[in-house]
C-alpha positions as CSV (number, residue, x, y, z in Angstrom):
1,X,116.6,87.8,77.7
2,X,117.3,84.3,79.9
3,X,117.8,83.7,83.3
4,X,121.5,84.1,82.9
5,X,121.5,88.2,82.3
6,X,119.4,88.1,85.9
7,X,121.5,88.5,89.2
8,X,119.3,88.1,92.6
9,X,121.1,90.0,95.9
10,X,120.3,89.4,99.1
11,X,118.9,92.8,100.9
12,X,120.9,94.5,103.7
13,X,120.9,97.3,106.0
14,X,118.3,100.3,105.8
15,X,119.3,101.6,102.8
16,X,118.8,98.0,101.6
17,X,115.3,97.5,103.0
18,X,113.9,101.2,101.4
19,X,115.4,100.4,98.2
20,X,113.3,97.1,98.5
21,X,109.9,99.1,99.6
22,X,110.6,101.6,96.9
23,X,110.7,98.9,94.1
24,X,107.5,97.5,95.6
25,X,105.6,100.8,95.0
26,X,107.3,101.1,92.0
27,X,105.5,98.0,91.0
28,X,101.9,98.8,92.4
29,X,101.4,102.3,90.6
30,X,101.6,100.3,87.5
31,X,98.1,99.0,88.5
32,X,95.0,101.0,87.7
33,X,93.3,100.0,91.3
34,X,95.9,99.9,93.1
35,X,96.3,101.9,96.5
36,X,99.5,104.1,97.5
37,X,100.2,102.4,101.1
38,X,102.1,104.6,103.6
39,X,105.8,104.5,102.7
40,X,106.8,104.5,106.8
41,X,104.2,101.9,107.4
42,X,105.7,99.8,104.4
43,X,109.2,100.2,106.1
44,X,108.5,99.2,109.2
45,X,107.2,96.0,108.1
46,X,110.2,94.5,106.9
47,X,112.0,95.9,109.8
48,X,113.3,93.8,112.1
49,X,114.0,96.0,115.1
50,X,110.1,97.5,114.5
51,X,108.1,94.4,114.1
52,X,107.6,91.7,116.3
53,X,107.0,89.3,113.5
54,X,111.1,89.0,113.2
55,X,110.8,87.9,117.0
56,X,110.2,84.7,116.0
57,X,110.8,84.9,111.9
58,X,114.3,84.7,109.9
59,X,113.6,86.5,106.8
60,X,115.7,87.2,104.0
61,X,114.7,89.8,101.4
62,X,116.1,89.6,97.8
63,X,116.1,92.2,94.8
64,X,116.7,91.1,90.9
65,X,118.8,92.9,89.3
66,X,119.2,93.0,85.0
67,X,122.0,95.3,83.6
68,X,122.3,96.8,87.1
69,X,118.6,98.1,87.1
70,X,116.2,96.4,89.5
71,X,113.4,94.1,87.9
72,X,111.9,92.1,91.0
73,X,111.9,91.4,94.7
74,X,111.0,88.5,96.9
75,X,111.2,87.8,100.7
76,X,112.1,84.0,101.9
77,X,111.8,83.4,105.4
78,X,110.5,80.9,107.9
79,X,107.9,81.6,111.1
80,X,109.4,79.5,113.9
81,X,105.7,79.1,115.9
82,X,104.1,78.1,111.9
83,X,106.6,74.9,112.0
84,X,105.6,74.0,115.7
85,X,101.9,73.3,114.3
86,X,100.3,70.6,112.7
87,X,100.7,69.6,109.5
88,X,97.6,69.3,108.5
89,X,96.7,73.2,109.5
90,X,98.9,74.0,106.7
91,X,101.9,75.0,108.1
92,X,104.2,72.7,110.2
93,X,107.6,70.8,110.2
94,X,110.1,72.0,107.9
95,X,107.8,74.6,105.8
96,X,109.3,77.8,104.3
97,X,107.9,80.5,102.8
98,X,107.8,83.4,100.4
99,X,106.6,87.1,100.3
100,X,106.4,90.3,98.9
101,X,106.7,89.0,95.1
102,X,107.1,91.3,92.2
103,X,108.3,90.7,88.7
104,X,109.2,92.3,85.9
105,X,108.6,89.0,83.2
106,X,108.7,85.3,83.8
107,X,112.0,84.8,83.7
108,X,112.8,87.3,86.7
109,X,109.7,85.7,88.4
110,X,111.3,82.0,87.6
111,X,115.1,83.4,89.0
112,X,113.2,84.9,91.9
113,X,111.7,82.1,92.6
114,X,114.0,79.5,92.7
115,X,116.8,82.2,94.9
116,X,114.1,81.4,97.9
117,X,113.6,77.8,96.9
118,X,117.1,77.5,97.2
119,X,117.7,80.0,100.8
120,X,114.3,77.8,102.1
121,X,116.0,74.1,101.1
122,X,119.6,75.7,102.4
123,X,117.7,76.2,106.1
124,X,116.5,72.5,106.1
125,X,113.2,73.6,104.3
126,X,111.3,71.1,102.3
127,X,107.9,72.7,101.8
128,X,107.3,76.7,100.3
129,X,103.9,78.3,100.6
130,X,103.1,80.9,99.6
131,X,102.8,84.4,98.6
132,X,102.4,85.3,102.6
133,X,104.0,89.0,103.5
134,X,105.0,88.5,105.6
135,X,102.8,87.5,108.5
136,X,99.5,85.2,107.8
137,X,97.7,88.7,110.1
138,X,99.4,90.8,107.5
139,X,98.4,90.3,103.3
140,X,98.0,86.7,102.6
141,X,97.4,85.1,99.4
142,X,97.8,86.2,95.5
143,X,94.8,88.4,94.1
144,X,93.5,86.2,91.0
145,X,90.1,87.2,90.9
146,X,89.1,91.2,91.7
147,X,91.7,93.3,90.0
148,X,88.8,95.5,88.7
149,X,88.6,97.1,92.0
150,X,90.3,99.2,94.5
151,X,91.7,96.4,97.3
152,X,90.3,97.6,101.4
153,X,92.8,98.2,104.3
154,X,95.3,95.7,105.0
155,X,94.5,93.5,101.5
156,X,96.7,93.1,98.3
157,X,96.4,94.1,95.3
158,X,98.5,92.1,92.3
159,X,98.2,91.6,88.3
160,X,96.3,89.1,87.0
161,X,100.1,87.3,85.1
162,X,101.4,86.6,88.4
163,X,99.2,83.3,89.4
164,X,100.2,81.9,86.0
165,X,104.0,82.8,86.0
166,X,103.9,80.9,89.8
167,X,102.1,78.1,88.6
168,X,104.1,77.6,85.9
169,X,106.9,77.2,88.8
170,X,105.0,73.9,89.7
171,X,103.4,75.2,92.4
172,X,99.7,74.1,92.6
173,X,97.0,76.0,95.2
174,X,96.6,74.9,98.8
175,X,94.1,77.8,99.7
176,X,91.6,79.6,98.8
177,X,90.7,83.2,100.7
178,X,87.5,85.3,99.7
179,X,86.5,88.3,100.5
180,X,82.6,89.3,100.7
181,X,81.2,92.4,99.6
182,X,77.8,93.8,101.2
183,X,75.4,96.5,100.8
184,X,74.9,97.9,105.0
185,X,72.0,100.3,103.6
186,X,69.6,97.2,103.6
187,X,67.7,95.5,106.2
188,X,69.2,91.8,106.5
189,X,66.6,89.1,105.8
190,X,63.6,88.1,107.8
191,X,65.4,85.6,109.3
192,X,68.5,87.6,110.2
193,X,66.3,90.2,112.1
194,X,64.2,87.4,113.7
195,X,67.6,85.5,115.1
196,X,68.7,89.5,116.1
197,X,65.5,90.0,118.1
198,X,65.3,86.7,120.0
199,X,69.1,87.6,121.0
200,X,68.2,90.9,121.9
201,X,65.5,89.8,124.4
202,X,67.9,87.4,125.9
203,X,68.9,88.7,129.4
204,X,72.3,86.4,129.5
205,X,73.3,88.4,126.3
206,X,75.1,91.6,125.6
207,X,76.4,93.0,122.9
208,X,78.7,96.2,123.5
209,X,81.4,98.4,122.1
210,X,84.8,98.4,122.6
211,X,85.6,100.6,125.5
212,X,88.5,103.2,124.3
213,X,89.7,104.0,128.1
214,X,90.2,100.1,128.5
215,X,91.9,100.0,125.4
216,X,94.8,97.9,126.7
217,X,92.9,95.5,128.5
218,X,89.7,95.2,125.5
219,X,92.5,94.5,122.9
220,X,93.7,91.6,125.3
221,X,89.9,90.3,125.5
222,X,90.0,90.6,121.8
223,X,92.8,88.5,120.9
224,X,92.4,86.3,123.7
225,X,89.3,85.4,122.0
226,X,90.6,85.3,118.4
227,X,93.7,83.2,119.5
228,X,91.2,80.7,120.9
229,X,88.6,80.6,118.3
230,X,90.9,80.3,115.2
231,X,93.5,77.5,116.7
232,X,91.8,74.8,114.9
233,X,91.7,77.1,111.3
234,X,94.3,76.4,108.3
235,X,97.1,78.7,108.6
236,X,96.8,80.0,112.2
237,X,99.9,81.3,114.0
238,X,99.4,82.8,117.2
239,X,99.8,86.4,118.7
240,X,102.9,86.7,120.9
241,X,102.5,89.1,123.8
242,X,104.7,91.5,121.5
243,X,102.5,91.6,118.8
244,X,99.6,92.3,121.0
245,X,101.1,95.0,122.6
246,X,102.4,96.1,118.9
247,X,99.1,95.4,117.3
248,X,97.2,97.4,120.3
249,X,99.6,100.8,119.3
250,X,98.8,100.1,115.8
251,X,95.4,100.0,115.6
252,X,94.4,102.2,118.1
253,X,93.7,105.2,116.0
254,X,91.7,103.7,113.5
255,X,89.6,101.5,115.7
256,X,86.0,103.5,116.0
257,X,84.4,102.1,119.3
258,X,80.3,102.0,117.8
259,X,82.2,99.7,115.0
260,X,83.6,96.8,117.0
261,X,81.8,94.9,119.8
262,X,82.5,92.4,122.0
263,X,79.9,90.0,122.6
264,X,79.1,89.0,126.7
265,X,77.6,85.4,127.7
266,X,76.6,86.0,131.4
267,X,79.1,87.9,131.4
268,X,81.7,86.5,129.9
269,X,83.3,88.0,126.7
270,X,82.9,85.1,124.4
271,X,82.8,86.4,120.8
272,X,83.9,89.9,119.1
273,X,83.9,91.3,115.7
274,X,86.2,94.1,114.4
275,X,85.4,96.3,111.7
276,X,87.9,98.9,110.5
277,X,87.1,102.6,108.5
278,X,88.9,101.8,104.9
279,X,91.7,104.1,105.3
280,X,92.3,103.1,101.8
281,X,90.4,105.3,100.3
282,X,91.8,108.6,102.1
283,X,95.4,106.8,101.0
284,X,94.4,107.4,97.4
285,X,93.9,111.3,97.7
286,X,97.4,111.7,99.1
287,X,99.2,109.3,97.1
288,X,100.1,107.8,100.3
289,X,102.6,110.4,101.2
290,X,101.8,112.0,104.8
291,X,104.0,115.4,103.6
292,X,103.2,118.1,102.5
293,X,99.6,117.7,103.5
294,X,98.7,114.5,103.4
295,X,98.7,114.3,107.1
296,X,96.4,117.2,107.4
297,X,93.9,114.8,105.4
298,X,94.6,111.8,106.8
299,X,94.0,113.5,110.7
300,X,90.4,114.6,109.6
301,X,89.7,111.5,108.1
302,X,90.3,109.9,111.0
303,X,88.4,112.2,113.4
304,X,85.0,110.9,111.7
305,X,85.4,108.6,108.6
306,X,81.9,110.1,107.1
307,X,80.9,108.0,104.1
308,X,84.0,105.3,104.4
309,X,84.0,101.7,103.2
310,X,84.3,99.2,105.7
311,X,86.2,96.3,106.3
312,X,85.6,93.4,108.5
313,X,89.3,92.0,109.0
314,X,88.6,89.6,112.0
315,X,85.9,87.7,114.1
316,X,85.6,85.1,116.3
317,X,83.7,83.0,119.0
318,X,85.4,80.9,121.8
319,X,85.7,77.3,120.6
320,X,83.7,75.7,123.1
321,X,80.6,77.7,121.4
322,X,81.2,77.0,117.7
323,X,78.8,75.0,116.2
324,X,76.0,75.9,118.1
325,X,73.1,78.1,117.7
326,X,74.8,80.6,120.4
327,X,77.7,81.3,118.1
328,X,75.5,82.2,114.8
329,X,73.0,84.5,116.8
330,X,76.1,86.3,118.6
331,X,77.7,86.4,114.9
332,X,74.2,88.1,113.8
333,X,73.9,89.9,116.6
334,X,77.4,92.1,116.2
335,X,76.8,92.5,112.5
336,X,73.0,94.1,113.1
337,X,74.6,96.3,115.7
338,X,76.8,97.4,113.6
339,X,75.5,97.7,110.7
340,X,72.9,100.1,112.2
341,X,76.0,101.9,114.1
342,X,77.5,102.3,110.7
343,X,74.9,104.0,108.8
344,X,73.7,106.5,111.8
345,X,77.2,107.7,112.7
346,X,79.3,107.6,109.2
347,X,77.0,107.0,106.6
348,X,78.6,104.3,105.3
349,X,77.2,102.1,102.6
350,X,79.4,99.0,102.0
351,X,81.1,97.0,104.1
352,X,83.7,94.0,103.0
353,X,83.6,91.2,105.2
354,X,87.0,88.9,104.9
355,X,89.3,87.0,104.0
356,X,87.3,83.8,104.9
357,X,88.9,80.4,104.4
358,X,87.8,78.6,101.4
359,X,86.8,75.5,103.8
360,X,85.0,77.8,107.0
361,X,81.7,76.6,106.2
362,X,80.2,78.2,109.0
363,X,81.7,81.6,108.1
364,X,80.7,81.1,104.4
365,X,77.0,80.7,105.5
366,X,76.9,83.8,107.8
367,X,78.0,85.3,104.6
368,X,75.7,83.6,102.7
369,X,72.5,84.2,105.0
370,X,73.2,88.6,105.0
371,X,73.1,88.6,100.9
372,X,76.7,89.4,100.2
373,X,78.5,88.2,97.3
374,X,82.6,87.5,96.6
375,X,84.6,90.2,95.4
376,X,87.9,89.1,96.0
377,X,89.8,85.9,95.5
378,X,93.0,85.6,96.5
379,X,95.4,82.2,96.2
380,X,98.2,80.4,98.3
381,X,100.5,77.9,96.8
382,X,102.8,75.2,97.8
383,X,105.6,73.5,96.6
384,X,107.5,70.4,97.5
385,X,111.3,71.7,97.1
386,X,113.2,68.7,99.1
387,X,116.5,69.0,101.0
388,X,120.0,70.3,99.8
């Protein structure tokens, strides 16, 4: 079949936006490794009056459609704070993007495709990255390397065809995210535990947990820190107060204090590092469906994740220590803590530490330094698609 027996709708309304999550899933069990993500959770995301993203976003979601039967979907839209940032960060003036990409065959892949090329140039766009879904905080990138394994909390999972069906769209690769995989039952090198040691005898550091009852005001400190730290990296957008105070509801169940620390220079919180239970794997036993019983499950899970996977989403030191010795021996210092937090409380054996920036040399040799290895490889592309 051509292009021609393809017809691409623009999504409306509730009904529009749960036939558009539906066909998503749809998509996803086709994959062996794939993980069953929370149908609600899935909604919300593409709803505007639920989150904040669409605060400072216009997004337009589209479903292909052949002989009335839906074959792909796509979401165009442009971040309003991504085009008030530098070019060379990666976003900037006058870039679009697109999201939330599935496709039957190349042809609905090309139509799809070119419907948000077209909505992107229509709005005065003349650059399109992507695949980003639709936040850069939320699943960035296109999985190309590590479809032979289960994806961890908040990370996508796609088919392998996909990079070469949006390459063949003349879109090359601006960016490159990894994910690292590591074994927490080992002791770190010599050299690790020797950086670790000197810290801990330092008086002007400490290293402590998140405090639960200061929730609110720790989750400020947190991404006070991580707005700081990462405004210099390729593809940063900054919290808004709303998505703080969404982001702080969000994650408060999952977040495991003896798991995330923030690190204190006389002080001073200067440096934190989050790790999150894979809820992932507890997804997979209920299919991702919270009724009948699934919420039963997912409730104990929670209580004490014994034996889970773990996922190390974000990190980050104030920019006025990166660089320095400081930074890498706080860095150390949170990992160590938790690593040994890990394996007393949950008996957890793995952790994944990303995605890290293809170019964050300094992150890449932390990385480098504890013995883990890349798992994952995801992809983002651009295109130059001029004006209309």
């Amino acid at each position: 079949m051509s292009d021609a027996d393809i017809v691409i709708e623009p999504v409306e309304g509730k009904q529009g936006r749960a036939t558009f999550v539906d066909l998503g899933r749809e998509f996803a069990a086709r994959e062996a490794h794939s993980i069953p993500q929370l149908r609600s959770e899935q909604l919300e995301l593409i709803d505007p009056e639920k989150n904040p993203f669409f605060g400072h976003a216009t997004v337009q979601l589209f479903i292909a459609c052949r002989e009335g039967k839906p074959v792909g979907r796509i979401a165009a839209h442009i971040d309003h704070l991504a085009l008030e940032l530098p070019a060379e960060q990666g976003m900037g003036p006058s870039t679009g993007m697109f999201g939330y990409f599935d496709a039957e065959d190349e042809n609905v892949s090309r139509a799809l495709l070119s419907r948000a090329e077209e909505w992107l140039r229509e709005k005065g766009m003349t650059r399109m990255i992507g695949p980003l879904s639709l936040s850069i905080w939320e699943e960035p990138g296109l999985l190309v390397k590590g479809q032979d394994h289960p994806p961890m909390i908040m990370m996508g999972h796609h088919p392998a065809h996909y990079a070469d069906w949006i390459e063949s769209g003349d879109f090359t690769v601006t960016k490159r995210l990894f994910t690292y995989d590591l074994d927490i039952t080992s002791d770190f090198p010599k050299i690790v535990q020797r950086i670790v040691a000197s810290g801990e005898r330092n008086e002007r550091i400490r290293i402590r947990p998140i405090e639960m009852k200061r929730w609110e005001e720790e989750i400020r400190v947190v991404l006070h820190i991580l707005n700081d730290a990462w405004s210099d990296n390729w593809g940063f957008v900054p919290f808004t107060e709303a998505e703080i105070d969404h982001a702080a509801k969000k994650m408060k169940p999952i977040i495991k204090p003896r798991l995330n620390m923030i690190a204190e220079l006389d002080g001073r919180p200067v440096a934190f590092m989050m790790v999150l239970p894979d809820i992932n794997e507890v997804l997979k036993k209920v299919d991702g469906r919270l009724f009948p019983f699934g919420w039963f499950h997912l409730l104990r899970w929670l209580r004490k994740p014994m034996g889970a996977g773990l996922r190390v989403p974000l990190m980050g030191v104030l920019k006025e220590f990166q660089n320095s010795r400081i930074a890498s021996q706080l860095a150390f210092m949170m990992i160590e803590h938790i690593r040994r937090n890990a394996l007393s409380d949950y008996g957890s054996r793995r952790s994944e530490i990303g995605w890290i920036l293809d170019d964050n040399k300094g992150m890449i040799a932390i990385a480098d330094t504890i013995g883990s290895s890349v798992n994952r490889e995801y992809v983002i592309y651009e295109k130059a698609i001029g004006v209309s």
